[in-house]
C-alpha positions in Angstrom: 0.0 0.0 0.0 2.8 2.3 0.8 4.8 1.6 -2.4 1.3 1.7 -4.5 1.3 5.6 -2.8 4.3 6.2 -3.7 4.3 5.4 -7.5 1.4 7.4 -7.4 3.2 10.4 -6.2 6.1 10.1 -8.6 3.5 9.4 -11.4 2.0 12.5 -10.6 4.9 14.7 -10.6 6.3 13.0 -13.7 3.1 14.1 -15.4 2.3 17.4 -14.1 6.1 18.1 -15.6 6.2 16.3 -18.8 2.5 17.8 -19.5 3.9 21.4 -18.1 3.6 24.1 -21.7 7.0 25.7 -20.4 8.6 22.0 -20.5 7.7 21.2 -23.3 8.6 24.1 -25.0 12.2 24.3 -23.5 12.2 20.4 -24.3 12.3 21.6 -28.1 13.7 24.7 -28.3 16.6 24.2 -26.1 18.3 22.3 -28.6 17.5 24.5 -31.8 19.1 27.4 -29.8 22.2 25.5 -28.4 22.8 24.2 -31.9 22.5 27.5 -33.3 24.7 29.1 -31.0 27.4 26.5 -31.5 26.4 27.2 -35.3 27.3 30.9 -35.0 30.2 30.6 -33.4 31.3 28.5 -35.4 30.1 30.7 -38.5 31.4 33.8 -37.1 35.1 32.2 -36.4 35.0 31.2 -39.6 34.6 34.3 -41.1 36.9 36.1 -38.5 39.6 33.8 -39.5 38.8 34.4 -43.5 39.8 37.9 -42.5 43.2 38.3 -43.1 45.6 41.5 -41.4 47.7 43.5 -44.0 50.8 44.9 -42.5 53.3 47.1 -44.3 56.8 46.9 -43.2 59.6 49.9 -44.1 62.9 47.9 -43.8 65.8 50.6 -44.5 68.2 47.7 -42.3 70.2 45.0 -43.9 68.3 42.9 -41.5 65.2 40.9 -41.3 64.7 41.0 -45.2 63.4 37.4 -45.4 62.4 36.9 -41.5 58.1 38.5 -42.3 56.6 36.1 -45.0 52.8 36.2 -45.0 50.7 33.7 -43.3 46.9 32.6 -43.9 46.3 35.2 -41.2 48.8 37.7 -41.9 50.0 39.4 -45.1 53.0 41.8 -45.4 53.9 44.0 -47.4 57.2 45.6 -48.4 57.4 49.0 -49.2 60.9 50.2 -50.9 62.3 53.4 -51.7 60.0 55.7 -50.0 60.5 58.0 -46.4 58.5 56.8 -43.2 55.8 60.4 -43.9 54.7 58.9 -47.2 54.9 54.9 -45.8 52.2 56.4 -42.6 50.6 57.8 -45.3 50.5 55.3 -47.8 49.5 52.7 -44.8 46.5 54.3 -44.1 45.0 54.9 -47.6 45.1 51.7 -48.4 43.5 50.6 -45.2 46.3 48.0 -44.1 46.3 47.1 -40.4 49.8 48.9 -39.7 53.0 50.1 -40.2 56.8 48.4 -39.7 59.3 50.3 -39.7 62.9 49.0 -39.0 65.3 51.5 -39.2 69.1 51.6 -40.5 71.2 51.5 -37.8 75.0 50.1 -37.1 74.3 47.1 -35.7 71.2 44.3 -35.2 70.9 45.4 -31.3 70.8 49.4 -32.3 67.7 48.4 -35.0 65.5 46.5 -33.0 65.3 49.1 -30.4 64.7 51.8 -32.5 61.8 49.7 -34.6 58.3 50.8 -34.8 55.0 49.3 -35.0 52.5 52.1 -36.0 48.6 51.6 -36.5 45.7 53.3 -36.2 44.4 52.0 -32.9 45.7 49.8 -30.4 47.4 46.4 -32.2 46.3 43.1 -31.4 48.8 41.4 -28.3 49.1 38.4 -30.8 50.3 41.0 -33.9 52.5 42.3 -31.5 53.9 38.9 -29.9 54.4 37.7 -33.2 56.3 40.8 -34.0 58.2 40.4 -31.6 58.7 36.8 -31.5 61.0 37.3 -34.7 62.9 40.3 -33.5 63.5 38.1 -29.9 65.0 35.0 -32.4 67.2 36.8 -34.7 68.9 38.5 -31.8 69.4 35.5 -29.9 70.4 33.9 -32.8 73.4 36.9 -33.4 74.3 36.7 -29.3 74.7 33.1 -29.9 77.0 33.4 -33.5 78.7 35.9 -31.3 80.2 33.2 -29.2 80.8 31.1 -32.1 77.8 29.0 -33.3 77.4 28.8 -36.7 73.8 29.3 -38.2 73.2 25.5 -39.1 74.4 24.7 -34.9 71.7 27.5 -34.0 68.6 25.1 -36.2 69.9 22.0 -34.5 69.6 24.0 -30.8 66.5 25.6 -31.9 64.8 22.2 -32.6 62.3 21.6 -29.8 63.3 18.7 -27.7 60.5 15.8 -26.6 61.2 12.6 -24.3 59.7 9.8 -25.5 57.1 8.3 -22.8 57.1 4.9 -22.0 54.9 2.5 -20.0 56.7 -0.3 -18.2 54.7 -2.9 -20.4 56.4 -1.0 -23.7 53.6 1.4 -24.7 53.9 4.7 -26.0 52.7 7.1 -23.8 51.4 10.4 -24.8 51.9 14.0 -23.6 48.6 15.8 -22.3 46.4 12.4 -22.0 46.2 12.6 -18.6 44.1 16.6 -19.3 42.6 14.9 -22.0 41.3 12.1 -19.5 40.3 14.5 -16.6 38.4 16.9 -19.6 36.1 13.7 -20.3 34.9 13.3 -16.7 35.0 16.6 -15.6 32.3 17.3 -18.6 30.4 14.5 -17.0 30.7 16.0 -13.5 29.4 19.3 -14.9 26.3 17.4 -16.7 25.8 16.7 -12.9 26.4 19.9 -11.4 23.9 21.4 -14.0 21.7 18.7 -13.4 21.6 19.2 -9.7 20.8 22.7 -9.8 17.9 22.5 -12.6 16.1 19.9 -11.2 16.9 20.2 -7.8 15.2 23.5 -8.3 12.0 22.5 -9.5 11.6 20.0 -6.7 12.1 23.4 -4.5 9.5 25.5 -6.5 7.2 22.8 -6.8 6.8 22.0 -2.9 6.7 25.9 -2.8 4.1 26.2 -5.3 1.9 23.4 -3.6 2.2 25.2 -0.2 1.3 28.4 -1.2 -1.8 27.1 -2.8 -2.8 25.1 0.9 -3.4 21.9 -1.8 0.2 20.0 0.2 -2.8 20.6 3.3 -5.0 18.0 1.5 -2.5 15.2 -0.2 -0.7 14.9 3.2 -3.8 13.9 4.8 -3.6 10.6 3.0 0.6 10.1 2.4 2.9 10.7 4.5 5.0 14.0 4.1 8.6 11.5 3.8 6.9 9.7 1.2 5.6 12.7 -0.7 8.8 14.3 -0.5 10.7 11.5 -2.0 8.1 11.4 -4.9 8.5 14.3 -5.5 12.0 14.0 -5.9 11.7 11.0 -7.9 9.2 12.0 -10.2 11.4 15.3 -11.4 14.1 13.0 -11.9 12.4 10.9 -14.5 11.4 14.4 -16.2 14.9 15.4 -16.0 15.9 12.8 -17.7 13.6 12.2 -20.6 14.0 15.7 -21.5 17.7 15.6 -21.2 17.4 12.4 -23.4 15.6 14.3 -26.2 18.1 17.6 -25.8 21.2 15.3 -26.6 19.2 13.3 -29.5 17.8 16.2 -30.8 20.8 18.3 -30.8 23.1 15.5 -31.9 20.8 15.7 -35.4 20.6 19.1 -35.7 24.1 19.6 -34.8 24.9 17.4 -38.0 22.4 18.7 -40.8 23.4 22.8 -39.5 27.1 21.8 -40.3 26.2 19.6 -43.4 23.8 23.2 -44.8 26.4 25.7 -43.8 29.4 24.0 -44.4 31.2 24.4 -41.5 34.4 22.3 -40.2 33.8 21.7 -36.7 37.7 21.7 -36.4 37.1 25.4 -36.9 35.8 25.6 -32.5 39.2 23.9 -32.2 42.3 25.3 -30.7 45.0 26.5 -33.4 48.1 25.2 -34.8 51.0 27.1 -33.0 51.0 30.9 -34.2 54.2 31.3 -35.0 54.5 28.2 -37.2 56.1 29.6 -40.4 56.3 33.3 -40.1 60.5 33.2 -39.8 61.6 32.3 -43.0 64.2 29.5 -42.1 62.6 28.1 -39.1 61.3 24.2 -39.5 57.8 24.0 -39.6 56.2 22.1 -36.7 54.6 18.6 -38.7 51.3 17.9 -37.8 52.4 13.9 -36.9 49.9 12.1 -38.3 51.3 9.0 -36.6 51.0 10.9 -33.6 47.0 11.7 -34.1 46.2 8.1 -34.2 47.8 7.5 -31.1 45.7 10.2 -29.6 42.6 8.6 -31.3 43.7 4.8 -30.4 43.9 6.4 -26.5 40.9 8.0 -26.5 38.9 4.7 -28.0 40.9 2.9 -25.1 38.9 4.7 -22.7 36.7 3.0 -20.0 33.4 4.4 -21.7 30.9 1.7 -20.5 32.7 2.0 -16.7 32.3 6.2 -17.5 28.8 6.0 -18.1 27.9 3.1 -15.2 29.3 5.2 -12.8 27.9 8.2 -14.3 25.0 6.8 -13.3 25.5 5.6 -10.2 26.9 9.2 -9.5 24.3 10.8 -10.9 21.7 9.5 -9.2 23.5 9.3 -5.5 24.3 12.5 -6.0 20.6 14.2 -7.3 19.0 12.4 -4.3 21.2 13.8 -1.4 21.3 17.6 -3.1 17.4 17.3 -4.1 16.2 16.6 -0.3 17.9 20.0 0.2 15.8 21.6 -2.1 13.1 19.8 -0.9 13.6 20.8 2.6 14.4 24.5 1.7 10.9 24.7 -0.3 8.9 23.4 2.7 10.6 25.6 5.2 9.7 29.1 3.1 6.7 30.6 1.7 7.8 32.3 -1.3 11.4 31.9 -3.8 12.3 35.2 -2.7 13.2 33.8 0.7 15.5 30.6 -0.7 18.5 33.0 -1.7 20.0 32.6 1.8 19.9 29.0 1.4 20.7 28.5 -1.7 24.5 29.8 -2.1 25.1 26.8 1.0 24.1 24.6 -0.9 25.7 25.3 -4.6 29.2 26.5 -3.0 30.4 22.6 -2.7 29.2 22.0 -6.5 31.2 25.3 -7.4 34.2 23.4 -4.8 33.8 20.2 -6.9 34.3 21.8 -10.2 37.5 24.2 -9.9 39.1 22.3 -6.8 39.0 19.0 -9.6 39.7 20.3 -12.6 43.0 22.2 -10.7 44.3 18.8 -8.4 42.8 16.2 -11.3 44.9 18.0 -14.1 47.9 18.0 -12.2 47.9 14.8 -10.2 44.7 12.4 -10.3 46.1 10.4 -7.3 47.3 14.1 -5.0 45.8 14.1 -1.4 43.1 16.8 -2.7 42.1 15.0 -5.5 41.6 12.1 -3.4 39.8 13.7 -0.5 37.5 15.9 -2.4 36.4 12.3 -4.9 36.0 10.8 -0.6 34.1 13.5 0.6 30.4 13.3 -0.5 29.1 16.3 -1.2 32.1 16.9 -4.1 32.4 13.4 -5.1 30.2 12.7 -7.7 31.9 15.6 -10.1 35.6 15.1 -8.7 35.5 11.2 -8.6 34.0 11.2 -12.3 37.3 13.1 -13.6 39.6 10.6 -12.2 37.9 7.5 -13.6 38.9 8.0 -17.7 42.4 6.6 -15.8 40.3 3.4 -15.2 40.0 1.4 -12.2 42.5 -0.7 -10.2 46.3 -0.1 -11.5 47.4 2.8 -12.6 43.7 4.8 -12.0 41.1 5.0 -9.2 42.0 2.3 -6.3 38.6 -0.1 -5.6 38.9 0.7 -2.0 38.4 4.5 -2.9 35.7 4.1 -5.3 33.9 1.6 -3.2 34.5 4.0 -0.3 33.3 6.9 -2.1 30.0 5.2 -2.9 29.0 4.4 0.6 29.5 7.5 2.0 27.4 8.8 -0.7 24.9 6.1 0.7 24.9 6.9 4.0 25.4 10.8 3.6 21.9 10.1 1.2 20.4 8.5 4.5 21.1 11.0 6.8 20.5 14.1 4.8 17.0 12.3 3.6 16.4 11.7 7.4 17.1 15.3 8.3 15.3 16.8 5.5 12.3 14.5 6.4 12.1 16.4 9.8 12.7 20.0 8.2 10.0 18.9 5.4 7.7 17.3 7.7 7.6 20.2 10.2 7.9 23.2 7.4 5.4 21.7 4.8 2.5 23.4 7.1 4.2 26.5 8.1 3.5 29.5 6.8 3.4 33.3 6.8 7.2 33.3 8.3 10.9 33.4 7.4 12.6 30.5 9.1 16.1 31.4 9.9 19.1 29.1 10.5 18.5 28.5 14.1 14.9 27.4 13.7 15.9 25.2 10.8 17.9 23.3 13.9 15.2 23.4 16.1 13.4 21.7 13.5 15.6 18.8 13.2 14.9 18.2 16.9 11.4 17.4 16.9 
């Protein structure tokens, strides 16, 4: 009879969401307008990077004649023969970005402090750094032939140097898997975070909603308030879910045809190739190891994606039920949203904790002290514990006794928080026409 109640409940609030207008309109149009925001990002990045900075460089030095060669994103310009008056001049006709002018001096030192970058406005930093990226080489490249290295011994020191990475079985390791790894989970930890805090919030306005309207009066004359607290929570959970299922189907589709129609490279949200790649004449360009891809591609099929997504789970729903009874709790104890912003910031600040305390111990060192208190502690560890499990479980990743440890303190911090926010909800469900403070919220927890 209880559990027949309680399916009731849940079935209730499951419908009264799924069959709200405002879900179902933010069930369908969230998608259309986080596609076509990635879209335009994409689109206008595309177009920013189409447009390509003219500079015009005055070179009346016997240096630096074949250090500026134009790039996809820059283009220079040499002007010849003419005095700096008439190159300003001539710069700002044509509607070029700026002016270079490297001056005749007596030696390389003496030009490269008296060279000028003129423009209209303020340059761009990245201009500027590459700039003077190429003045910063060529005179380290004379103090160096100074003390007797010839120009093919400055290439060979100039080549970058990489250790190669080994496991001890004999595998190749590579260089920034370990971000890559903590990036995955910390993107499911922030599906959680997110998740929390939009559906832990319409538990809260619902109990609100149904106290202010004296109808929780009648329905807790026939369930019990624990029990219609917990369907509650339930029942938003399913509604959470089904319309995050559509968002990520949905968008996944029309992510797919809004590239296909506009032609857009999704490579083009991606970080760029190193900037100073090719813009000194005889530098090496940096190859874009194609051996080296794979390897990223092979390690990022290797991942535990079936363990990711169990625990995600597990996580997910741990985690939703402890921060939810909050919510609940914090609806029943006020009469209006208004009052919920002093309780609210409580309860997002170890979400907040989770997210930039991980992503800074995780990146660094998944198995550190902090990273393996705050994946421990409950109230963090469903975000922080999901960015150390892409390293797997067992050797070499999360040890079982910490993963089995984090999951039953989730358990029993569930329990007790449930427990306590029965009391708060079972007390505050019929008060009304006051703002409960701190101390009565205690008090509460006593009866």
């Amino acid at each position: 009879m209880q559990i027949n109640k309680l399916l009731l409940i849940i079935k209730r609030e499951y419908l009264a969401k799924v069959r709200n207008k405002s879900f179902v309109v933010m069930t369908f149009l969230s998608p259309i307008l986080m596609v076509a925001m990635v879209v335009l990002i994409a689109y206008l990045t595309k177009l920013n990077d189409n447009e390509k900075r003219i500079i015009a460089v005055l070179n009346e030095s016997d240096y630096f004649s074949q250090d500026f060669l134009s790039t996809e994103s820059t283009g220079y310009v040499h002007f010849r023969d003419i005095d700096l008056t008439t190159a300003k001049d001539s710069t700002d006709n044509l509607g070029y970005y700026g002016l270079l002018h490297i001056p005749d001096a007596s030696g390389l030192e003496q030009v490269a402090e008296n060279s000028v970058f003129y423009s209209k406005e303020s340059a761009s930093t990245s201009v500027l750094d590459n700039i003077e990226y190429v003045f910063q080489e060529r005179l380290r490249q004379r103090q160096l032939q100074n003390f007797g290295l010839s120009s093919e011994e400055f290439a060979q020191m100039d080549d970058r140097f990489e250790i190669n990475t080994s496991t001890y079985a004999g595998e190749h390791n590579l260089k920034g898997i370990n971000e890559l790894k903590a990036a995955i989970g910390g993107a499911f930890g922030y599906l959680i975070m997110m998740f929390i805090i939009i559906y832990g919030g319409f538990v809260m306005r619902s109990v609100i909603e149904e106290k202010t309207s004296r109808i929780i009066e009648v329905i807790i004359s026939s369930v019990k308030p624990f029990q219609l607290m917990l369907g509650k929570i339930i029942g938003t959970a399913l509604a959470g879910v089904t319309q995050f299922g559509i968002w990520i189907v949905s968008a996944g589709i029309l992510m797919l045809v809004a590239l296909t129609i506009f032609d857009i490279d999704p490579a083009v949200l991606g970080t760029k190739a190193d900037l100073t790649a090719g813009m000194v004449g005889n530098m090496p360009q940096i190859p874009q190891g194609q051996e080296t891809l794979e390897l990223y591609i092979k390690e990022f099929l290797n991942l535990p994606i079936v363990t990711l997504l169990v625990f995600f789970l597990i996580y997910f729903i741990l985690g939703y039920l402890i921060y939810s009874s909050i919510y609940a709790a914090i609806g029943a104890a006020v009469d209006n949203e208004t009052d919920t912003q002093q309780f609210i910031f409580p309860i997002i600040l170890p979400l907040m904790l989770a997210i930039y305390v991980g992503f800074f111990s995780v990146f660094s060192n998944p198995h550190g002290p902090i990273a393996v208190g705050f994946s421990l502690f409950p109230l963090t560890s469903p975000i922080v514990m999901l960015m150390r499990l892409p390293n797997g479980i067992g050797e070499g990743g999360v040890p079982i006794w910490q993963l089995v440890t984090s999951i039953v303190l989730l358990i029993i911090t569930f329990i007790g928080i449930v427990w306590l926010a029965a009391k708060i909800y079972r007390i505050g469900i019929l008060m009304y026409g006051k703002k409960p403070s701190y101390k009565e919220l205690f008090k509460w927890l006593k009866y």
